[in-house]
Every structure is written in structure tokens, then in C-alpha cells.
C-alpha positions in Angstrom: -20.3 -8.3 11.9 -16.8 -8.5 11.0 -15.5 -9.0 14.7 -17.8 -11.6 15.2 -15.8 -13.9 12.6 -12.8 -13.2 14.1 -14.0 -14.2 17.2 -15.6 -17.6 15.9 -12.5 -18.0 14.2 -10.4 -18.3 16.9 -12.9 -20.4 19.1 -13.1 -22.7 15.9 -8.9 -23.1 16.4 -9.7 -23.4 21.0 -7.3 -20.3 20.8 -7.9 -18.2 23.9 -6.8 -14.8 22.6 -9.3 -11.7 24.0 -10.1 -9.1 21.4 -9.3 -5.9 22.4 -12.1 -3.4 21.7 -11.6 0.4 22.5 -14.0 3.4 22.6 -11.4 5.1 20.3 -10.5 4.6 16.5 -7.5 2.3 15.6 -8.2 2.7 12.3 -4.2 4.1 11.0 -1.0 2.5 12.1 -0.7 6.3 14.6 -4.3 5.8 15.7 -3.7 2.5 17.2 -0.1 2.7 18.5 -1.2 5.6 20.6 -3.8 3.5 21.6 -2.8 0.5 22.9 0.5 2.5 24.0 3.5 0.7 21.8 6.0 2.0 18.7 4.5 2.3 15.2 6.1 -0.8 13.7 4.5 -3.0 16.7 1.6 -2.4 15.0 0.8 -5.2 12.4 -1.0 -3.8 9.1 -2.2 -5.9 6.6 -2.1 -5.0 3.1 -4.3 -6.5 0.4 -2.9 -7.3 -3.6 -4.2 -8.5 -6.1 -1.8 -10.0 -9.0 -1.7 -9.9 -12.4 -2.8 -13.5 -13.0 -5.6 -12.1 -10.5 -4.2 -13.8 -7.7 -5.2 -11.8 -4.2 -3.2 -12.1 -1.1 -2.7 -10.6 1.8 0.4 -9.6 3.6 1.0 -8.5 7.2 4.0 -6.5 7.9 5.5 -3.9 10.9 3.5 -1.0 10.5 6.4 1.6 10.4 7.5 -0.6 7.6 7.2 0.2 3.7 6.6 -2.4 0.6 9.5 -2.9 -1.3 8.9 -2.5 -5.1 11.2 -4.9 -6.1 11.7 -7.7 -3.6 7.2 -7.5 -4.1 8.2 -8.6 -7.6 10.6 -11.2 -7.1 8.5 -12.9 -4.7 5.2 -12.6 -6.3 5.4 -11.0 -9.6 3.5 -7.6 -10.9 0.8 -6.7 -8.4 -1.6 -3.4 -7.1 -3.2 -3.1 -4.0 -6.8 -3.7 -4.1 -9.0 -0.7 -4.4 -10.9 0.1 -1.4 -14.0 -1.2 -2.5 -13.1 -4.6 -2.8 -11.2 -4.8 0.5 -14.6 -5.7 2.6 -16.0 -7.7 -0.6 -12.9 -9.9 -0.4 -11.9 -9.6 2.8 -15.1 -9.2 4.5 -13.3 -6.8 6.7 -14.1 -3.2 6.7 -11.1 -0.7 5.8 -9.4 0.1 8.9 -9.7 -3.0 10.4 -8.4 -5.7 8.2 -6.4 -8.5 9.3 -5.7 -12.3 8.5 -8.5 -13.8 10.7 -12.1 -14.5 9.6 -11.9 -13.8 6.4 -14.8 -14.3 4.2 -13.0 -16.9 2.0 -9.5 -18.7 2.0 -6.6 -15.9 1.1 -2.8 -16.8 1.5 -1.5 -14.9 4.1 2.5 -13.6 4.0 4.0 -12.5 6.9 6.6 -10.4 6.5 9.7 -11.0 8.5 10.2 -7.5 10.1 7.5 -8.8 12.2 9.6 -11.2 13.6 11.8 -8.7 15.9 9.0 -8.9 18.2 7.6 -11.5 20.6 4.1 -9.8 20.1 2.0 -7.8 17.6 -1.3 -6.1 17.6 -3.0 -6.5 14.5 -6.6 -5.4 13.9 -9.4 -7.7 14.7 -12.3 -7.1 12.0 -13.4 -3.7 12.6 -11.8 0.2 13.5 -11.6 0.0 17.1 -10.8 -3.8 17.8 -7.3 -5.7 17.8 -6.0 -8.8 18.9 -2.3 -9.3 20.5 -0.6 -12.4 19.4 2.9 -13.3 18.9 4.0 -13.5 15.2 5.1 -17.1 15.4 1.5 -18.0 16.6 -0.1 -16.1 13.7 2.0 -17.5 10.7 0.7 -20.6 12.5 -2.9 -19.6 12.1 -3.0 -18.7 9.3 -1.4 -21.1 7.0 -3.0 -22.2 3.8 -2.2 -24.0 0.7 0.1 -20.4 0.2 1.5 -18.2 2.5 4.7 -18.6 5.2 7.2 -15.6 5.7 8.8 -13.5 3.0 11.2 -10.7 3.0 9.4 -7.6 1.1 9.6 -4.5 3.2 12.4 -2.2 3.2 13.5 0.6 0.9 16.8 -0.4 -0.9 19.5 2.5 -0.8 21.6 0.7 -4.0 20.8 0.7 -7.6 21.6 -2.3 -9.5 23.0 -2.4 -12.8 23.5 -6.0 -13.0 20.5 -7.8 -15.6 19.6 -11.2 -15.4 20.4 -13.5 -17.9 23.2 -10.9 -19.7 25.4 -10.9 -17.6 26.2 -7.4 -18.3 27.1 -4.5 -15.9 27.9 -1.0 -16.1 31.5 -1.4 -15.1 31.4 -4.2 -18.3 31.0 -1.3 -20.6 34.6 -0.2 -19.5 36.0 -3.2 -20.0 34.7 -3.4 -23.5 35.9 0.0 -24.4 39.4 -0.8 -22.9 39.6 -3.9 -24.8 38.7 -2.8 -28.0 40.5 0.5 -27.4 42.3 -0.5 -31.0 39.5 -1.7 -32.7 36.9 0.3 -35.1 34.8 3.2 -34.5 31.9 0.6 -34.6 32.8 -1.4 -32.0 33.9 2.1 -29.7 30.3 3.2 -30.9 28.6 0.9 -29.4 30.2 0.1 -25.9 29.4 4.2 -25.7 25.9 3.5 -26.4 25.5 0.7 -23.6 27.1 3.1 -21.5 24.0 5.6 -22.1 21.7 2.9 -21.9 23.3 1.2 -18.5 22.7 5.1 -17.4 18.9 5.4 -18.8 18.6 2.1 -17.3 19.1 2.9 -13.9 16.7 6.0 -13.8 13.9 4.1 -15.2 14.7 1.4 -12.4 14.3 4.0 -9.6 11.3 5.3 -11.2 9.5 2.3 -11.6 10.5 1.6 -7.4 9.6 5.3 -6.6 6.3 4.9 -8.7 5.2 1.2 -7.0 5.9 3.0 -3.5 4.2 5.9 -4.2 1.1 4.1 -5.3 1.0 2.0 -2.3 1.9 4.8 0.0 -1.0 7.0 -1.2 -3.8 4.0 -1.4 -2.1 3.7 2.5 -3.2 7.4 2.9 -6.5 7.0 1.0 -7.3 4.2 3.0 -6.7 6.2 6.6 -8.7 9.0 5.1 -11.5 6.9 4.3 -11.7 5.2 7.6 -11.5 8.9 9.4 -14.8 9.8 7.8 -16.4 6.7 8.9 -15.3 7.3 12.3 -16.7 11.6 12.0 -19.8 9.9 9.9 -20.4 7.2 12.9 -19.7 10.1 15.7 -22.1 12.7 13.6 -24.7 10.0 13.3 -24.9 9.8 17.3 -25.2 12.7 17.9 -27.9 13.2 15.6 -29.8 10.3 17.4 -29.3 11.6 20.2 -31.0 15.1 19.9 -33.8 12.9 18.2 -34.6 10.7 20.8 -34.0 14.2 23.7 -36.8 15.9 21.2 -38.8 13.3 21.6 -39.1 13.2 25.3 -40.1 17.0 24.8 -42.7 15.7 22.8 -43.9 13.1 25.3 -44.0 15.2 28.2 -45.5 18.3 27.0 -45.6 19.4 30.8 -42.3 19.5 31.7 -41.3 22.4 34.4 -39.5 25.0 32.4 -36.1 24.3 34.0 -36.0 20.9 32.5 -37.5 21.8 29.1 -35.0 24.8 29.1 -32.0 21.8 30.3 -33.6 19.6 27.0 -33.4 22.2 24.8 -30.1 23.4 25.4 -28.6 19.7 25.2 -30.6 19.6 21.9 -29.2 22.5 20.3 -25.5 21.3 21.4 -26.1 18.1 19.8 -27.3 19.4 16.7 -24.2 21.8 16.3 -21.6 19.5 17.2 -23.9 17.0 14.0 -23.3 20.1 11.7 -19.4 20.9 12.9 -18.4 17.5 11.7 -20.1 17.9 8.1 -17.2 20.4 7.4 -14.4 21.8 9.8 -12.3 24.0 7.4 -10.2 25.3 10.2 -8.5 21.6 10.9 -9.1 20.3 7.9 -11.1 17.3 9.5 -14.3 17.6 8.9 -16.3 15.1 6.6 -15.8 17.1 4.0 -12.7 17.7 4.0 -11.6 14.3 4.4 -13.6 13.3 1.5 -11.5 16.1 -0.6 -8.2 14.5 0.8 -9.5 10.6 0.1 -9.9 11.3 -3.5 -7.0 13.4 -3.8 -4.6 10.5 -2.5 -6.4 8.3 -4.8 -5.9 10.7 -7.7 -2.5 10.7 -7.1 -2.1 6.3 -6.7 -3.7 6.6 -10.0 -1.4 8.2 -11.7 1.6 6.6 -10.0 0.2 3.4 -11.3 -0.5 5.0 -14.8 3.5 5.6 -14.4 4.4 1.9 -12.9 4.0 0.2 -16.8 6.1 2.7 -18.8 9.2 1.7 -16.4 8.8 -1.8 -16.6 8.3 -1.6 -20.1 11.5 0.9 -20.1 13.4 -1.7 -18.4 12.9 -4.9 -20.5 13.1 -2.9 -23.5 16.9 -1.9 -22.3 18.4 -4.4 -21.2 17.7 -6.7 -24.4 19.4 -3.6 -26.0 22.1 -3.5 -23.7 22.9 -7.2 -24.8 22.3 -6.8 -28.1 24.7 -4.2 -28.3 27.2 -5.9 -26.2 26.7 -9.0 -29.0 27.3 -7.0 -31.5 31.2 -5.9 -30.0 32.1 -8.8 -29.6 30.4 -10.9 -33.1 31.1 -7.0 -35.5 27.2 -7.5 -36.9 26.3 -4.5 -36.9 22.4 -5.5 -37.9 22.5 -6.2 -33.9 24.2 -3.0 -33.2 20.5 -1.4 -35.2 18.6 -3.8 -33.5 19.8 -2.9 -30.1 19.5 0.9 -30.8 16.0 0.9 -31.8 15.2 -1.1 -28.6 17.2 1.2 -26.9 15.7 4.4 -28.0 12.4 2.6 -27.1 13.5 2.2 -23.5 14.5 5.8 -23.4 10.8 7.1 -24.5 9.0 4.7 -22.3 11.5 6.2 -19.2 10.6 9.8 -20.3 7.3 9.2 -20.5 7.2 6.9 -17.2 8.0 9.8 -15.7 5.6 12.9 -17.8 2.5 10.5 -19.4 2.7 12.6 -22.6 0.5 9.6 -23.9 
């Protein structure tokens, strides 16, 4: 089991640190800070990505807090989530209870520093109804490998940026250019008014590609917490159905029970059996198995397409802001091959934002 390597991994460290297992599920960030009777963020969740280069990693952060598209890309580069198949394959934690501890091979673990406002967390502990609390310091400790340490990655940022890397070049540039070359040739006018539109076009395919990378991780989130509430109803439905196996089978046994208790037998039986059937579909809630199955692959229907979206904007963005200095090249040198050049790149950038944001193809 799952639990038990977290267990033998701590004994392997001599770290006396009780696992806390409950009758309930802790399976969602709500689930377990109603449990254990703390805020949302005290929670520690642990996300799984893998990178482009194919990289994985984990990351552990507060679990009120949201992955940051870009400060995910500054640190590490393009990445998804894994799917939630591979979680317990990689992991060899089941979804709903991952965490840094036991894992089935060596991972580099990144601990977020909104963790570090408290002087203890409660992340999971290798399965849906277990956790461990353990003060952040002691876990970054832990679980140290060749990679890992604390990064900054959560947060949503309330500021667009208009400032690209390498060109120097900001919106508030463009007005400079105009104003210096206020005298110059309709050329030169031409194209600070075209790096204006692009600075513009820019900027919305920047908060697309953020809005896109959220959404994607905040629906595989939802997936994930769907997912884990089936296995919880599918667990429950399975006891019960056990259970009104093993009372029929005492009926069997002792065909001459008084009537009283056969009548007490049958009765538990028949409550057993509907409560079995009541979680294979609950329409009025919306909880049953079911339904939760409906809602899983709708939240992964929509990750998919966010990440169908993710590409177009980063392809949006490259593509404009080599424009953007092409064009601001060609004020200042008059070629106006570079003033073509950075059009064409430009008008790139604008179908890639547009269809970032529709997938027309």
C-alpha cells in the first residue's frame, strides 16, 4: 500500500512523525481542511508536472494557493500536469493522496514558499484519508534530492508586462519613437503605429496564454477531486454490497432462524442493497457515481482544450515581440525590408492570438 511507504520512509530517516488516518475522505484541499479542523491554504497539495524535456517533478504548495503561469516558466520552463493516470505510476501514490514521501522512484520535490507562513502543514500521506503534520522547514529537509529547494510559483499576477527580454522595448517606447520622429517620414510614423498595435496584441495574447495555463491546471485540480470522490462512493458502494452478501449468507446458514430475526436480516439486507444502488446514480445532488464520472470527464474536456489554447499564445508571443524589434530597427536604421519583415511576423502573432483564443485550426 501506498501508506505503508510513507511510513517506512520516515522510519528509514528515525523521524517520529504519526500518520494521521481518518474514517473520512481527505481527498480535496475542502475535504481535508474540514477534517483535520484548519484554513484551506494549511493544507499542503502537491502537484505533479512533467516538462517538456520530460522532466517530472513535483511541487508542494498552500492549498488555497494557485500556480502561476509565468513564474512556472521562469523557473522551470514549458510544463503540463501529469494526467491522472500516471500520477500513481510515477508517484506510486493514488490521486487524492499524493505527497513528497515514499515515492516509488527519486522525484525533485519544490516547495513553494507560501508554505513558509506557517510553522506546520498537513500534507497527504499516501492514500485519501491519511496525512502527516510536519513543519515546512522539516519537509524541504526530507525531501531534498539532487533537484528541488524552495521556489516562488504561486500567485496570480494583477500587472501585465510589456517589457520583452532582450529588446529592450516597451509600450511607452513606442511614444517616444513617435515623438522623436514626429518630423520624420511617413515610414518611420508607420511603423512606431504598428508596434503600438502589436505592443497592444501583445499583451492580450500574454494574458491569454496565463488564463489558458491556469485554467488547465485548475480544471485537471477539479478532475482530479472528482475522480477521487468516485473512489471514495465506489469504496463506500462496495461495502455495502459486502455487507448484505455476507447478512445473506448467514440466512443461508441458519435456515432456522425465528422469524423475528430472519425478518431483522432481511430488512438490513434490503437497506444495504438500496443505499449500493443510490450511490450508482444520485441525480438530485449530483453525486452519485455517475454523475461524478460525467463531471471528471467534463473538467478534463475542458484542461484539454485549455492546453490545445496554451501553444497558439506562446507561439503569439515570440512571434511579436521579434516584430516589435524588428520594427523598432527599422525607425531607427530607415530599411524598410525590416519594417516587411516585422509586419509579416507581426500579422503571424496576431492569427496565432486569435486563434489562441477560438482553435479555428
Amino acid at each position: 500500500m501506498s501508506i505503508q511507504s510513507v511510513k517506512a520512509f520516515f522510519q528509514q530517516l528515525d523521524l517520529n512523525l504519526p500518520i494521521i488516518e481518518l474514517e473520512v475522505s481527505t481527498a480535496t484541499v475542502a475535504l481535508a481542511a474540514e477534517a483535520h479542523g484548519v484554513e484551506p491554504g494549511q493544507i499542503a497539495k502537491t502537484l505533479a508536472f512533467r516538462l517538456n524535456d520530460d522532466r517530472v517533478l513535483l511541487v508542494v504548495a498552500k492549498g488555497d494557493a494557485r500556480i502561476d503561469h509565468k513564474k512556472f516558466k521562469d523557473a522551470f520552463g514549458k510544463g503540463k500536469m501529469l494526467g491522472l493516470d500516471e500520477v500513481v505510476e510515477i508517484t506510486g501514490h493514488p490521486v487524492g493522496g499524493v505527497c513528497p514521501f515514499g515515492l516509488t522512484q527519486a522525484l525533485p520535490v519544490y516547495l513553494d514558499v507560501s508554505l513558509q507562513i506557517y510553522d506546520e502543514v498537513i500534507p497527504a500521506a499516501g492514500s485519501v484519508n491519511s496525512a502527516v503534520r510536519i513543519s515546512p522547514e522539516l519537509m524541504l529537509k526530507i525531501t531534498q534530492r539532487p533537484m528541488g529547494g524552495c521556489v516562488p510559483i504561486c500567485g496570480i499576477s494583477s500587472q501585465i508586462n510589456f517589457k520583452f527580454t532582450g529588446s529592450n522595448m516597451e509600450a511607452q517606447d513606442t511614444t517616444e519613437l513617435m515623438e522623436q520622429k514626429a518630423h520624420g517620414d511617413k515610414n518611420q510614423n508607420r511603423s512606431a503605429l504598428t508596434i503600438s498595435i502589436l505592443a497592444m496584441v501583445l499583451a492580450i495574447a500574454s494574458l491569454g496564454g496565463s488564463n489558458a495555463m491556469k485554467e488547465a491546471t485548475q480544471e485537471n485540480i477539479l478532475a482530479a477531486n472528482a475522480y477521487a470522490f468516485y473512489q471514495a462512493k465506489n469504496i463506500r458502494q462496495t461495502s455495502f454490497k459486502l455487507a448484505a452478501a455476507d447478512l445473506e449468507l448467514q440466512l443461508a446458514r441458519e435456515p432456522n432462524m425465528n422469524a423475528a430475526a430472519k425478518a431483522l436480516f432481511e430488512k438490513k439486507i434490503e437497506d444495504y442493497k438500496k443505499t449500493a444502488d443510490r450511490y450508482e446514480s444520485e441525480p438530485e445532488n449530483k453525486e452519485g457515481k455517475k454523475e461524478l464520472m460525467a463531471r471528471a470527464k467534463a473538467h478534463e474536456a475542458t484542461r484539454d482544450h485549455a492546453m490545445q489554447q496554451d501553444p497558439w499564445f506562446d507561439y503569439a508571443e515570440g512571434a511579436l515581440q521579434i516584430a516589435i524589434v524588428l520594427l523598432s530597427v527599422s525607425i531607427v536604421a530607415s530599411m524598410p525590408v525590416l519594417y516587411w519583415a516585422g509586419t509579416l511576423l507581426g500579422a503571424l502573432g496576431f492569427v496565432s492570438t486569435v486563434n489562441g483564443y477560438f482553435l479555428f485550426f
